[in-house]
Residue, then its C-alpha position, 0 to 999 in steps of 0.5 A: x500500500x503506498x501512501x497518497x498525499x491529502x488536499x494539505x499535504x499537497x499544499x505543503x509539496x507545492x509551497x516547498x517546490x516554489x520555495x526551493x524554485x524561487x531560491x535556486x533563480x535567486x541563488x538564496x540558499x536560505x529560500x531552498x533549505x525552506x524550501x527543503x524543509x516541508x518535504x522533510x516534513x512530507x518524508x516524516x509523516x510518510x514513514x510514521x504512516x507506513x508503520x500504521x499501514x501494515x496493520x491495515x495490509x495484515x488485516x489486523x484492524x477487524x471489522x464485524x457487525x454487532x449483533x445475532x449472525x444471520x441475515x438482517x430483515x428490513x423493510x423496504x423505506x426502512x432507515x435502519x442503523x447497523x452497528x459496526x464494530x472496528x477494533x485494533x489487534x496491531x501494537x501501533x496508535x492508529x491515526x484519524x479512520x474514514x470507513x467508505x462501503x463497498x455494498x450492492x445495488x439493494x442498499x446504499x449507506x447515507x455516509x462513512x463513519x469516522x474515527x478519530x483515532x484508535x489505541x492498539x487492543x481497543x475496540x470501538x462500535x460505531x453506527x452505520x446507517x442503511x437505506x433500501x433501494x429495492x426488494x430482495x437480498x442485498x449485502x454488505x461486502x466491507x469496507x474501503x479503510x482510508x487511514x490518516x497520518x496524524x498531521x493529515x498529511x498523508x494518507x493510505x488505504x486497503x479494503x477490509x471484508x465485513x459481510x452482512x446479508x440483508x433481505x429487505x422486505x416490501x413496505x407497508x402501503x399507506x392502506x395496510x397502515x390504516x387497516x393496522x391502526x384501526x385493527x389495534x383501536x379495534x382491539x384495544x376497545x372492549x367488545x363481546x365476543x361473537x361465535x364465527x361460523x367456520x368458512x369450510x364448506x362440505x364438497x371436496x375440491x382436492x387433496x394436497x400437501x399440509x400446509x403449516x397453519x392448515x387446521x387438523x381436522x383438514x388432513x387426510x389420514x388415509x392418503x397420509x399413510x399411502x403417501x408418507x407425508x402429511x396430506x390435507x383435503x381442500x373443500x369449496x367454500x361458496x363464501x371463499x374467492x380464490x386468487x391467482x398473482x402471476x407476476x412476470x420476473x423477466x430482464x425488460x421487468x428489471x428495467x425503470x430508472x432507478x433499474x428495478x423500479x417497475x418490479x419493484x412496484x409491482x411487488x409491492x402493488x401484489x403483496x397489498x394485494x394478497x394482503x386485502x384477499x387474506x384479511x377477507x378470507x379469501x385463498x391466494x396463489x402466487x406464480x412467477x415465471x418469464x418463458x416458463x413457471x419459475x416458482x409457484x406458492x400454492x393455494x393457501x389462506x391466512x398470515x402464515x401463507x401471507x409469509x410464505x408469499x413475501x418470502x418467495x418474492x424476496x428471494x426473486x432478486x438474487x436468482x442464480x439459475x443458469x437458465x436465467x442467468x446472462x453468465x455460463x458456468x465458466x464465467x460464474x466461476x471466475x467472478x467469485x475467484x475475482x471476489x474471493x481475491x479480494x473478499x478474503x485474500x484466496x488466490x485461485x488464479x494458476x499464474x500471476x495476472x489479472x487475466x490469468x486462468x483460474x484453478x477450477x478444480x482446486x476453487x471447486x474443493x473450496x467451495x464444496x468445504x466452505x459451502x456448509x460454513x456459508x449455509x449454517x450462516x447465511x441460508x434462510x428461508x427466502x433464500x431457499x423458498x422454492x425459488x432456486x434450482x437443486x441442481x444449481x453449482x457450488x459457486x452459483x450457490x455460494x453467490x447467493x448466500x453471499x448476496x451476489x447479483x449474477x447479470x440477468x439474460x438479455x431480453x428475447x423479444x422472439x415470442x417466448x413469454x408467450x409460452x410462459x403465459x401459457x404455462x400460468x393459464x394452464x396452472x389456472x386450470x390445473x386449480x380446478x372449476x369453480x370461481x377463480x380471479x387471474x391477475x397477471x402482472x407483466x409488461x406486455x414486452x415482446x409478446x407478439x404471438x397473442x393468438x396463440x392464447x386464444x385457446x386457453x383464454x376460452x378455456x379458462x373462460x369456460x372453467x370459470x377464470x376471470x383473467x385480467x392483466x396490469x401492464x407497468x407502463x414502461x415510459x411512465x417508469x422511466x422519468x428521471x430528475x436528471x435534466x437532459x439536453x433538448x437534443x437528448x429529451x427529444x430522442x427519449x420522447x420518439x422512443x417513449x413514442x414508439x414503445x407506447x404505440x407498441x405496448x398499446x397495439x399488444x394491449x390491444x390484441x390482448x383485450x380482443x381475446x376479452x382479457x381486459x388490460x390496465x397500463x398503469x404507471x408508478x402512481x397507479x399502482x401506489x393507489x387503489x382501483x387498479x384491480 
């Protein structure tokens, strides 16, 4: 680590470089030994640095974050303080500390914290404080460590790894917070109680895996024994309505300015959503696919299925599959040989360089030993809920419990979420007769063979699915406060012109299968009256 000069230090450089200019075209030997002295002074505090640096270069100065281990759960819009403790293992006073974060794209620190200064063997905790920028698993990666010489002359940096996973939750919209407020007045005033009458009705509908929460009278004792696993039977209830949210989580979806806006709002617009139907009784199913299902949470009712929905959105933004990934294997597995390089000082290259090859083998044996260190710390129940192949490598794993973003794949405009919308109406109808409320989220982005839905519309139709699709307006998504040159705002609007006629000419096409389509933008969707 080689130590930089500071905005005074090099002040000081260039006073003495005029003193000693000046004094040797005047031949004034007395201006250059002034002239000679602030480097001497430069040269000190170089020196002094250097002896504090290598507790920096050996990792001697530990960070951690105080607290339990495992992954932090916030809310979205949450301003969460996160303790970090930094203490000094070195035999050397370190001078003035600014600690920069190295973070990923879900949160962003409000500011660096600072010492002043650290005695050898102390240990202080200093806050950091955290603001969301989008649903999903995000991490704290470290620190860049920027220490000070004593007269600020000088300084020197390294990075020090201080991992903190984070799962951030969506927010509570201003109606759940109403609805909260007026369940606790509600509570808090004394009322006699009434007997309910049980919602379950007397015809079978199906058999299905127990669920927890799922009353025990439900379950099939018959079919539980044959099957080996707890079973429960699933009546109709004429007083129940049922919901199915399919939620489109392809590349175009992720797009928006900030990137991700457009998700993100839909996430929270599905969760108030499934919140409202849950409180009124009502069963509700989530399906997440982009050219096919990717994950689904089946039928279910009450504030346990509520959880197991918010943790399968959660867990949506740190895919890893390779089919829904723009990087192959190769390339996965040199990303996290470059990070390790960096997180914890492991070399997996076979030669010195930036470019050099990478040991697969030997990177591989590391994870496979290291994987279940990362697992007994990291895993969670968003993190393995459903959304993540079995098959998935050591590395594209890792990646996750880390809280890794792996690049999306490149949109394919040639049809395919056709074939994923489909695969949602083919669920719908695998869900069985009787009322069912379809409501897809997608943004409509190249789908071009709309005729091909025409057979599994009027069969949904028949089967008694009302299916309704809330398209997020692209150009509404992408408004951004960063002013543009005319030149540029005018290129933008001919754009925002021809997505708009296209994404109108699909909703189109879409509603003349009787599928009616609400284009909403960012506004809408915070509101009420888009369903």
């Amino acid at each position: 680590m080689s130590p930089y000069l500071t905005p005074s230090g090099k002040w000081l450089f260039a006073s003495g470089a005029l003193f000693t200019i000046f004094g040797a075209l005047a031949r004034e030997p007395v201006l250059v030994l002034l002239g000679q002295v602030p480097w001497w002074v430069l040269l000190g505090a170089m020196m002094l640095i250097l002896t504090q640096s290598r507790a920096l270069q050996r990792r001697q100065v530990v960070l951690g974050v105080d607290g339990a281990p495992g992954p932090l759960r916030i809310r979205y819009g949450q301003r969460y303080r996160l303790p970090i403790s930094v203490s000094n293992a070195s035999t050397d006073r370190l001078g003035a500390l600014a600690l920069e974060p190295v973070t990923s794209g879900g949160i962003c620190v409000e500011s660096g914290p600072t010492l002043g200064g650290l005695a050898p063997g102390h240990k202080v905790s200093v806050p950091v404080v955290l603001e969301t920028r989008h649903v999903g698993r995000a991490s704290l990666q470290g620190f860049e460590v920027v220490l000070r010489g004593r007269l600020g002359l000088v300084e020197t940096r390294d990075y020090l790894p201080c991992v903190q996973v984070i799962e951030i939750f969506p927010k509570l919209t201003h109606g759940a917070q109403r609805r909260a407020r007026a369940r606790l007045a509600s509570a808090a005033r004394p009322r006699r109680a009434v007997a309910r009458a049980a919602a379950s009705g007397t015809d079978l509908r199906e058999l299905r895996d127990y669920q927890p929460g799922d009353p025990l009278r439900t379950v099939a004792w018959k079919a539980t024994v044959r099957q080996r696993r707890l079973i429960a039977r699933e009546f109709d209830d004429e007083r129940t309505h049922r919901r199915l949210f399919a939620l489109d989580i392809s590349t175009s979806m992720l797009s928006g300015t900030p990137p991700g806006r457009k998700f993100d709002e839909v996430i929270h617009h599905v969760v108030e959503q499934a919140r409202d139907a849950l409180e009124r009784g009502d069963e509700v199913a989530l399906l997440t696919f982009d050219h096919a299902i990717f994950g689904r949470v089946e039928t279910g009712s009450g504030a346990p299925h509520l959880q197991r929905m918010l943790r399968h959105l959660v867990g949506l933004r740190s895919i890893v599959d390779a089919r829904r990934t723009a990087w192959d294997e190769a390339a996965v597995e040199r990303f996290i040989a470059d990070y390790l390089l960096i997180q914890e000082r492991l070399d997996f290259r076979r030669q010195q360089g930036l470019e050099a090859a990478v040991d697969t083998r030997l990177l591989r044996r590391w994870l496979r030993a290291q994987l279940p260190w990362e697992l007994a710390r990291w895993a969670s129940d968003a993190e393995s809920h459903g959304v993540i192949d079995a098959q998935v490598s050591d590395a594209r794993r890792f990646a996750r419990l880390r809280g890794l973003e792996l690049p999306p794949p490149s949109e394919m405009r040639a049809g395919t979420k056709v074939a994923g919308l489909q695969a949602v109406f083919e669920e719908a109808l695998r869900m069985g007769r009787g009322p069912l409320q379809l409501v897809i989220y997608s943004d409509l982005c190249g789908l071009n063979e709309v005729d091909a839905l025409e057979r599994y519309v009027r069969l949904a139709r028949r089967r008694g699915v009302d299916a309704r699709v809330v398209a997020p307006f692209t150009p509404a998504f992408g408004v951004e406060d960063i002013p543009f040159e005319a030149h540029h705002e005018r290129i933008r609007e001919i754009f925002s012109i021809a997505e708009a006629d296209d994404r109108a000419g699909t909703a189109s096409r879409v509603e003349a299968l009787g599928v009616p389509v609400a284009l909403v933008g960012p506004d809408a969707l915070r509101g009420e009256g888009v369903l």
